[in-house]
Structures are given as C-alpha cells and as structure tokens.
N, C-alpha and C positions, 0 to 999 in steps of 0.2 A: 202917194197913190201906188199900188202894187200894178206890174206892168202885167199883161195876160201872158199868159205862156202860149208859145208856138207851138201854133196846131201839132208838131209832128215832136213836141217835146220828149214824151215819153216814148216814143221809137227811138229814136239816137240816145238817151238813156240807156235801152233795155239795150241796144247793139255797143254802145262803151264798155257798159259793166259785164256784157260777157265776155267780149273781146278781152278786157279786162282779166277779170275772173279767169279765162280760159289759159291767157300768157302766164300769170303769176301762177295756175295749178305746173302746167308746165316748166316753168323754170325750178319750182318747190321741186319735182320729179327731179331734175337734173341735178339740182346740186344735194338731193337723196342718193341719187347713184353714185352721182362724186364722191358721195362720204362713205359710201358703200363697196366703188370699184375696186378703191383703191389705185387709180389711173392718176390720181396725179400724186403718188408716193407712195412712201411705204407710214407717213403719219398724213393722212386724208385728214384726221379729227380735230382741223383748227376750229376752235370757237367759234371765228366768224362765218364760219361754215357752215357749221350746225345752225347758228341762230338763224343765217339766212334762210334756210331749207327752211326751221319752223316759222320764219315770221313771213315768209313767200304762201304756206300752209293757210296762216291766220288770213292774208289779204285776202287770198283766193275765196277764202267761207265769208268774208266782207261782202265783197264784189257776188257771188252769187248771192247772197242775200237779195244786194242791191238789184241784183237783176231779176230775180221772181219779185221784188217787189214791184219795176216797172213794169214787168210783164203784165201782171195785175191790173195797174193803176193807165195804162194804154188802152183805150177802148176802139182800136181800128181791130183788133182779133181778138178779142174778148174770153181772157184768160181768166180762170177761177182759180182759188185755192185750189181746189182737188184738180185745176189741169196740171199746175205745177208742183204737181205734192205725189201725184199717184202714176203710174207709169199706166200709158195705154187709157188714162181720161180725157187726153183731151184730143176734140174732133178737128182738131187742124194739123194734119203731118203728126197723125200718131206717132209715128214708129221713130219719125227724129225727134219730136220731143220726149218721148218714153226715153232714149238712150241720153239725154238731158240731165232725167229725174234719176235713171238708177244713177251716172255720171255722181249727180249731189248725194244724193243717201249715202254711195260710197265716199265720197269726202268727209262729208261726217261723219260717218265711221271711222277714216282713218283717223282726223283731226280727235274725236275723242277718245280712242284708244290711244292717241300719244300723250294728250291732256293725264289719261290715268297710266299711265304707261307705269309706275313703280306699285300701283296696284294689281293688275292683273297678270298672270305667268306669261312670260317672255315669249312662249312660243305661241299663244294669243294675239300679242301683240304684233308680234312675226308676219304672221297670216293675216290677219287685218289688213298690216299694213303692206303688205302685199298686193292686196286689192287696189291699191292707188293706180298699179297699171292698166288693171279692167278700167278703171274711172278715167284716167289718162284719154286710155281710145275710146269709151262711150262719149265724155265730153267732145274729142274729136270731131267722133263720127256726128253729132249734133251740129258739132261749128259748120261743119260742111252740107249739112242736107237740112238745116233749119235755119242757119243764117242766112243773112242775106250781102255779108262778106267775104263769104267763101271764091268769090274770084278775085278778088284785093291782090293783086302781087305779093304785098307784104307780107299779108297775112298768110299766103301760100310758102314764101320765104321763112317763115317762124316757124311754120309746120313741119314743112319738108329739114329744117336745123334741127329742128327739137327732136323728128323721129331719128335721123341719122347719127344723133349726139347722144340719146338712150341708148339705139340699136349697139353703136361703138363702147359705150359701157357698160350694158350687159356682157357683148361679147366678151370685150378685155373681162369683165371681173369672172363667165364662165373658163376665160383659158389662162389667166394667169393663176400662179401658182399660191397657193392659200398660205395664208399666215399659221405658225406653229404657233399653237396653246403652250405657256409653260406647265410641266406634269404637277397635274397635283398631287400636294403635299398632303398627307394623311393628318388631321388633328389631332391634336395630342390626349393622350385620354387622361 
C-alpha cells in the first residue's frame, strides 16, 4: 500500500531543490572564477577543477528543473507552466519570480553554450558565459524575496561567503597582472 504524501510534500520539495539548485549555481560561479582568477596559481587549470565547475553547472540545471517541477506539482500557490516559464506571468510576487525565470533562461544559456562551446566562436561563448553573473544575482535576488528561507542563518552565511569569495576574485583577477601569450609564430607558407 503506497503511504499518502504530506500535505506540505511538495513545498519542502520546491524550497530543497532551490536551495539546492541555488548553492550548486553558486559554488559552479566560484570555482569558474577560480579557474579563471587565477588566485590560486599561476596553473588554476587542474582537471578536477574544470570538471567540478561543469558538473556544479549540470546539478544546478537538475535541481532547477526539479524545482519548477515542484513549483507546478504544489497546489497551495498554483503555479503554471507559463508562471515558471515566462518572466512577469505569474500573479504571485511577480517581480521575485520574474528574476527567478530570467536567473534560469540564463543558466541555460550558459549550460548550452558550454555544452557547444567547440562549436560556436569563442568570443560567443565568452559573452554568454558571462551572463552567469547577471543569473548569479537574479537567482539571488529571487532566494531572498521569493523564498521563504531567506532568514536561515545558513543560508545567509552561504550568501554573504559566496558574494565576498566572487567579489575577492574578480578583484584579484581585475588587479593581478595578466598572463603573456607566447608571440605568434607566422606559418610557414
């Protein structure tokens, strides 16, 4: 006999997987910047590096799946596809779930321009993936004026880490000094 699921099943669903969803986009960003600051050497590009940054990437596009799906599948605020699909659809806390929905678009963005990343021109890819910082703070600004986590100690302690640990690795990688290209070699005719 299958047991009923509690009443409030798919609320702590919908608040795991973004909670969720919202640490792993954030940890993906950091250890993107790590690979990127070059703050922790002058060879950042270890393997397990890179893999972590893309497989933090992939959980993250899991985990929000997971959570427009519970959003959905919850009927105490009665979310539609087109609430969680279209920015400024739905009539509950537009404006925090609009920065929700751009937050996802931009993740899929970036997730599939790195998926085709040896297809399209690099400075494409560049720019895309650039956007991960707009999506960083729309996601934010969602956790905080949508959720209903947003006063969690914790959760304010991961926040307040993650922005202070990007801000120090932008900075570092604006003020340290750039890696020399070696000159190119002309090909041979």
């Amino acid at each position: 006999m299958i047991a009923a699921l509690h009443p409030q099943f798919w609320w702590f669903a919908t608040r795991a997987t973004g909670v969720t969803s919202w640490v792993a986009g954030c940890a993906s960003l950091l250890a993107g910047l790590a690979l990127a600051s070059r703050a922790m050497g002058k060879r950042p590009r270890a393997p397990w590096l890179l893999d972590l940054h893309r497989g933090l990437g992939g959980i993250t596009l899991v985990f929000l799946g997971l959570h427009l799906a519970s959003l959905v599948a919850d009927s105490y605020v009665h979310f539609g596809t087109a609430d969680v699909l279209v920015p400024f659809a739905s009539s509950w806390r537009p404006a925090a779930v609009a920065a929700g929905v751009v937050a996802m678009w931009l993740y899929v963005a970036v997730e599939a321009s790195s998926l085709a990343m040896r297809r399209i021109p690099k400075r494409w890819w560049r720019a895309i993936h650039l956007s991960s910082y707009l999506a960083a703070v729309a996601a934010t600004a969602h956790a905080f004026t949508a959720g209903s986590d947003a006063t969690n100690p914790l959760f304010v302690v991961i926040a307040l880490t993650t922005v202070f640990g990007g801000a120090f690795m932008v900075t570092y990688r604006s003020v340290a000094p750039r890696r020399r290209r070696p000159p190119r070699v002309p090909a041979p005719v």
